[in-house]
C-alpha positions as CSV (number, residue, x, y, z in Angstrom):
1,X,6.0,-5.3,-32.7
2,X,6.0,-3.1,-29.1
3,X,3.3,-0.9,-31.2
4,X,1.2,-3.3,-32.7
5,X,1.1,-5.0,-29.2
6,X,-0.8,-2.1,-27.9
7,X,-2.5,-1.4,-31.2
8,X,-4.2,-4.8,-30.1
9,X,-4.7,-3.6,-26.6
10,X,-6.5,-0.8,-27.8
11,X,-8.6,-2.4,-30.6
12,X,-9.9,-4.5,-26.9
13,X,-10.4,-1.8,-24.8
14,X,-12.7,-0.3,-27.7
15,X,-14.3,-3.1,-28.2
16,X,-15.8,-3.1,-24.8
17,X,-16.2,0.4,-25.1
18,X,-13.3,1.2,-22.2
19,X,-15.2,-0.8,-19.5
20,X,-11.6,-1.6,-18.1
21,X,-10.1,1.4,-18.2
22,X,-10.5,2.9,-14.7
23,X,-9.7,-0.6,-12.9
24,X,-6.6,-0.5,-14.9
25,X,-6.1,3.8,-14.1
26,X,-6.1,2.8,-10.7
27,X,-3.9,-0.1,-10.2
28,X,-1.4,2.0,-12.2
29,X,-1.6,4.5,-9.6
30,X,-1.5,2.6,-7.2
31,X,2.2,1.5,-7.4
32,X,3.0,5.6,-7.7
33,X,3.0,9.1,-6.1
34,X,1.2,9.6,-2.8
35,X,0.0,6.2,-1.9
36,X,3.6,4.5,-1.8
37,X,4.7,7.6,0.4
38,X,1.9,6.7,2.8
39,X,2.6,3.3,2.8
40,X,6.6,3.2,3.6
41,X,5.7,6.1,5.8
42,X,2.9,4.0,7.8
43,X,5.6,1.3,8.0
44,X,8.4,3.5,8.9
45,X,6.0,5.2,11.5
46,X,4.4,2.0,13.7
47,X,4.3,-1.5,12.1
48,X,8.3,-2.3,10.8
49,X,11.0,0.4,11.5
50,X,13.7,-1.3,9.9
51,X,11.2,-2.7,6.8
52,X,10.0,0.5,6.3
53,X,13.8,2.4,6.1
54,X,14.4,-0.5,3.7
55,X,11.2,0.6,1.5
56,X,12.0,4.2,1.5
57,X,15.7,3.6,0.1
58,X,14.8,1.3,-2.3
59,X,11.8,3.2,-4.0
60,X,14.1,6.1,-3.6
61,X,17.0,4.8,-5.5
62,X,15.0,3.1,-8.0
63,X,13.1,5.8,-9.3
64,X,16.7,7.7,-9.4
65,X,18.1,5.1,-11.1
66,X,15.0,5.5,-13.5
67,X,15.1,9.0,-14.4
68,X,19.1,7.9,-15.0
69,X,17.7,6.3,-17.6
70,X,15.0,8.2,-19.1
71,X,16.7,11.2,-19.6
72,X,19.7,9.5,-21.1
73,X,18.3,7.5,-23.8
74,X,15.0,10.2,-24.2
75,X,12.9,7.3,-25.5
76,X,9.2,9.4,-26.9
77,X,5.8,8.1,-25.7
78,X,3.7,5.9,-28.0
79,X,1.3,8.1,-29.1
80,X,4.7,10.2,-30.4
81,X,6.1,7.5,-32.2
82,X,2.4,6.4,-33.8
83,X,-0.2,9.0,-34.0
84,X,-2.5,5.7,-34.4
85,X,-1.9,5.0,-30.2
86,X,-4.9,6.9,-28.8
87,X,-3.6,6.6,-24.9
88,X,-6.4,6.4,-21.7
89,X,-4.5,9.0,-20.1
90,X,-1.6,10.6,-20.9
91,X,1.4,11.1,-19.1
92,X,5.1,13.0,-18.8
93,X,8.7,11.9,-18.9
94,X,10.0,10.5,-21.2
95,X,8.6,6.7,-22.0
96,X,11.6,4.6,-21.2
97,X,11.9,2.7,-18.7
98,X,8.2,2.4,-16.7
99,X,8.7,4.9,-13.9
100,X,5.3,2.8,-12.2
101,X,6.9,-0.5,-13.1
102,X,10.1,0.6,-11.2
103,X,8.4,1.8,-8.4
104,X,6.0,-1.4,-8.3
105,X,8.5,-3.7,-8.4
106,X,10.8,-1.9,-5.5
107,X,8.0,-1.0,-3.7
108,X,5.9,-4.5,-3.7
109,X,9.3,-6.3,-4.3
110,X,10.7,-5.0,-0.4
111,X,7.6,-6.6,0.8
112,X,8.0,-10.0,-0.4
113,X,11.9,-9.6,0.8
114,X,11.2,-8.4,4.1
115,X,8.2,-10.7,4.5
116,X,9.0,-13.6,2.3
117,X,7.6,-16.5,4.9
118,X,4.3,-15.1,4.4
119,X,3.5,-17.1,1.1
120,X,-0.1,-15.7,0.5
121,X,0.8,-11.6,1.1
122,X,4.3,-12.6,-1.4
123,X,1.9,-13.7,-4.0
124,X,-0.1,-11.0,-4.0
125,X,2.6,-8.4,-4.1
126,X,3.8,-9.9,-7.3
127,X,0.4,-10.1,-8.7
128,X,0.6,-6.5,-8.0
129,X,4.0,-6.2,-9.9
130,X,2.7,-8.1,-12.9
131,X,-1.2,-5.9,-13.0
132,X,0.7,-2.8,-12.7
133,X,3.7,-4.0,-15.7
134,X,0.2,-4.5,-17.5
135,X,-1.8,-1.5,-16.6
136,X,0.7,0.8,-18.2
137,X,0.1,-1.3,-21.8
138,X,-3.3,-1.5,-21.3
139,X,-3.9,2.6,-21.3
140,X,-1.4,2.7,-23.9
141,X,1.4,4.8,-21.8
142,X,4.1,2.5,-22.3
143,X,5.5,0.0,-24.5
144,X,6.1,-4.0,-23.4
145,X,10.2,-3.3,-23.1
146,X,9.5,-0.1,-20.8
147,X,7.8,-2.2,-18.2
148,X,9.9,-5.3,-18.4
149,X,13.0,-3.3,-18.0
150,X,11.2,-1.0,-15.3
151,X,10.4,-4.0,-13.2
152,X,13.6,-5.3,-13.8
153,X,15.5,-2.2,-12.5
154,X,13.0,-2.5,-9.2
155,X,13.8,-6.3,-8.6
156,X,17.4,-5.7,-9.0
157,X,17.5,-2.8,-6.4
158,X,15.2,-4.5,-3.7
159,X,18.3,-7.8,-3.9
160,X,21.4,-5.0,-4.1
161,X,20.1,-3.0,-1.3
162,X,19.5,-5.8,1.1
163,X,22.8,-7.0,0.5
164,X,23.9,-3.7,1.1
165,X,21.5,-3.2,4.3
166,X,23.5,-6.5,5.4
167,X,26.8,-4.9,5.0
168,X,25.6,-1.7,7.0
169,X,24.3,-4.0,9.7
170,X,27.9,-5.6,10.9
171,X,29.1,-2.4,11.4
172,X,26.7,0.4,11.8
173,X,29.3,2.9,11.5
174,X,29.3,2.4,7.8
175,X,26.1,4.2,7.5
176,X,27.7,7.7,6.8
177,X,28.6,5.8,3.2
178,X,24.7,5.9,2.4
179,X,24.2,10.2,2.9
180,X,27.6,10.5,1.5
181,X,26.7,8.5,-1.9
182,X,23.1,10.2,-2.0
183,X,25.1,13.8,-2.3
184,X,27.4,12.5,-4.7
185,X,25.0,10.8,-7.3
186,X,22.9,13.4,-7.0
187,X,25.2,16.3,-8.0
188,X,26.2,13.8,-11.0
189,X,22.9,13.7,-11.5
190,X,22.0,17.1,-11.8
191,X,25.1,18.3,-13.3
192,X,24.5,15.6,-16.0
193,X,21.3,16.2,-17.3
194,X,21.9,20.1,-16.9
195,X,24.8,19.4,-19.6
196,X,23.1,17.0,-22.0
197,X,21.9,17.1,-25.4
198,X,18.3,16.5,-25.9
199,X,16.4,15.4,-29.5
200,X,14.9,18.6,-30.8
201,X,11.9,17.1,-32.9
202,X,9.5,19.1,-34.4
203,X,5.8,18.5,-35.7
204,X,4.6,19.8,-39.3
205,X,3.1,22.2,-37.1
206,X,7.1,23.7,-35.9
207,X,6.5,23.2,-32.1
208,X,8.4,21.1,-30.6
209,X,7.3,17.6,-30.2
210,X,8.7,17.1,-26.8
211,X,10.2,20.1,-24.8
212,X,13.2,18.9,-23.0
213,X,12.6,21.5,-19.9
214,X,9.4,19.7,-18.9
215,X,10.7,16.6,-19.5
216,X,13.5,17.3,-16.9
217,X,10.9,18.6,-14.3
218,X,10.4,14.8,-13.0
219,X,14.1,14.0,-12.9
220,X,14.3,17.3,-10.3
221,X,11.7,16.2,-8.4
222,X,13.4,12.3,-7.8
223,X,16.7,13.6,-7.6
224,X,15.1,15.5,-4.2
225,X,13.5,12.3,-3.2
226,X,16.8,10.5,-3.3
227,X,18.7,12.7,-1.2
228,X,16.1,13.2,1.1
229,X,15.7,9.6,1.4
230,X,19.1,9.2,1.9
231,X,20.2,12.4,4.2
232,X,16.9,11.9,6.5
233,X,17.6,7.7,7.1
234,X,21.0,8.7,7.9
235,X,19.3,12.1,10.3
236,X,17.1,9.7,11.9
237,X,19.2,6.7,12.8
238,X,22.0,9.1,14.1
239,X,19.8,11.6,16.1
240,X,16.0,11.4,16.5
241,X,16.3,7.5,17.2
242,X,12.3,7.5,17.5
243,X,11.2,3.8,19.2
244,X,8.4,1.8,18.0
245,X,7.9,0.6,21.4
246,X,5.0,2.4,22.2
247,X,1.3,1.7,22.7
248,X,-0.9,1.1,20.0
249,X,-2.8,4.5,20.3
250,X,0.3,6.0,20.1
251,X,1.1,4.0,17.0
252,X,-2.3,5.3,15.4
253,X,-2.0,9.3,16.2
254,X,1.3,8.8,14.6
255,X,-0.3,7.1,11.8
256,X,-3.2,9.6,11.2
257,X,-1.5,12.7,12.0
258,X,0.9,12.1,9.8
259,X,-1.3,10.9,7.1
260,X,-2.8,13.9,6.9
261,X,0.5,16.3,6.7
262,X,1.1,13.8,3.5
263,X,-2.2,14.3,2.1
264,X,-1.8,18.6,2.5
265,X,1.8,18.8,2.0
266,X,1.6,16.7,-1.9
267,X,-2.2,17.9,-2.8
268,X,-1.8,21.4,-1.4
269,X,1.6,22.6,-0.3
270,X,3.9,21.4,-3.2
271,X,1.8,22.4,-5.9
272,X,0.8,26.0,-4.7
273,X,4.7,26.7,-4.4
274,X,5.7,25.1,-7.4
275,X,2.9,27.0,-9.2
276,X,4.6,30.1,-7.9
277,X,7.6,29.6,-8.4
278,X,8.6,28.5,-12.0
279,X,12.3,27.2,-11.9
280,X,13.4,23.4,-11.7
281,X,15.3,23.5,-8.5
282,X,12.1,24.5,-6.7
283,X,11.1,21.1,-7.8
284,X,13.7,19.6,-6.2
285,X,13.5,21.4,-3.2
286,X,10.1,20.7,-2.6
287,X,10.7,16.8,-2.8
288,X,14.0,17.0,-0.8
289,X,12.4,18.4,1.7
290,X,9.4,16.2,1.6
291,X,11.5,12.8,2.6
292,X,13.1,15.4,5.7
293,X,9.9,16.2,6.9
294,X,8.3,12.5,6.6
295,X,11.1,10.7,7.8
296,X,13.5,12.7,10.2
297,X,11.3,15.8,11.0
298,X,7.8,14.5,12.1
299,X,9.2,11.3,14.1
300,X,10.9,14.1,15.9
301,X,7.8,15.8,17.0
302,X,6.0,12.8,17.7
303,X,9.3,11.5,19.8
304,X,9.0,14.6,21.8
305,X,5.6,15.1,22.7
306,X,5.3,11.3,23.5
307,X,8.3,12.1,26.2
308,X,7.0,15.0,27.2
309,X,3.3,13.2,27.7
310,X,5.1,10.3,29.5
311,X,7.1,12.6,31.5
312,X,4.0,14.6,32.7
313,X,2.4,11.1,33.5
314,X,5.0,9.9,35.7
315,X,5.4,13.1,37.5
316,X,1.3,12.9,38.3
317,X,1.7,9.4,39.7
């Protein structure tokens, strides 16, 4: 049924000779990779300090919780399961669950938690949920049960962490328990899927259908984005206490600045070193360090030039 479903999608997108297909390419990509960096980061940096921590841990431990997932049940693509499925685009991992849906839904679904009196912008970011649940049909990446279960997991994690945001808020000590659980889960993790079996199909052919090494590459990378997440909230709150009462300009530097040490460290940095240096944990270096830099490192900078600007200021006066 899931593969006739996209059979159908495909038989339309043909049919208007893939007149679609980049509007739906790009509001898939919009719910993943640099552009929801940029946006909790934007947040984090000068509009909603406390909305934008909240983002950050929940796309983080969504997509953990997702490559949980994938790499336990090692669900194939489409296109592997029916060599009828010509996809828009391809893409790696394993197929189940949706990593975009998971991110979409955690990712949009914080803003309409944090935000929820503002009726237009909350129906917007679940029309954003929904077109990006679609988009990942559409080009043929990912079966209706991947997306519905990936959005699922991103809902669920956007009402558990602000229950557990809550908990952290009447007694602020308690926030050790977040770093503390990101180091445990993540040697689980990494331990786990270290360990595992993984299906060993092969095509007439006798390569391997899917190589289990390159499908672990992406569980690496969120594994770093987890703990870093988690490790640089607790950094921040603890030590570099950066305020977001500041002046606007201020706000803006931040903003652009640090926009463009996102844009050089994911387009340029990460994949010169990881093009260098062939070996997983380089992977997850690269992305632990990523979430330090964005979230602990850099307000650090910023914290201490704007004192040091202020300071120089006064002393002229």
């Amino acid at each position: 049924m899931d593969i006739q479903y996209l059979l159908l999608l495909q038989n339309f997108r043909e049919s208007i000779n893939g007149f679609l297909n980049d509007f739906f390419v790009q509001m898939s990509d919009l719910s993943y990779g640099i552009f929801i960096w940029m946006l909790a980061c934007v947040m984090f940096w000068a509009v909603d300090k406390k909305s934008g921590s909240f983002l950050f841990l929940n796309v983080g431990l969504s997509r953990f919780i997702m490559q949980v997932l994938k790499l336990t049940f090692c669900v194939y693509r489409p296109w592997i399961r029916c060599d009828k499925i010509v996809p828009v685009e391809t893409a790696s991992g394993y197929s189940f669950p949706s990593g975009h849906s998971v991110t979409a839904a955690a990712n949009y679904g914080t803003v309409i938690e944090r935000y929820r009196s503002y009726k237009p912008l909350c129906v917007l970011m679940g029309v954003m949920i929904l077109l990006t649940m679609f988009s990942r049909n559409y080009i043929g990446v990912h079966t209706p049960q991947d997306v519905a279960v990936g959005a699922l997991i991103g809902i669920l994690i956007v009402i558990i962490g602000s229950k557990i945001w809550d908990w952290i808020d009447k007694n602020p000590k308690r926030d050790y328990i977040i770093p503390c659980a990101g180091i445990i889960l993540t040697a689980l993790f990494l331990v786990y899927i270290s360990v595992k079996s993984y299906p060993m199909d092969y095509a007439a052919d006798g390569t391997l259908l899917v190589d289990p090494n390159k499908m672990m590459k992406d569980g690496f990378k969120d594994a770093g984005r987890f703990l870093g997440v988690t490790v640089a909230w607790f950094l921040e709150r603890r030590f570099v206490k950066f305020s977001l009462d500041v002046p606007t300009i201020q706000k803006v530097t931040r903003c652009c600045f640090g926009a463009l040490l996102i844009i050089l460290y994911e387009n340029a940095f990460m994949p010169v070193i990881s093009g260098i240096v062939s070996f997983q944990w380089i992977n997850f270096a690269l992305t632990f360090f990523e979430l330090i830099l964005f979230i602990a490192l850099y307000p650090l900078c910023f914290k201490k030039l704007e004192e040091r600007k202020k300071a120089k200021a006064k002393a002229k006066a």
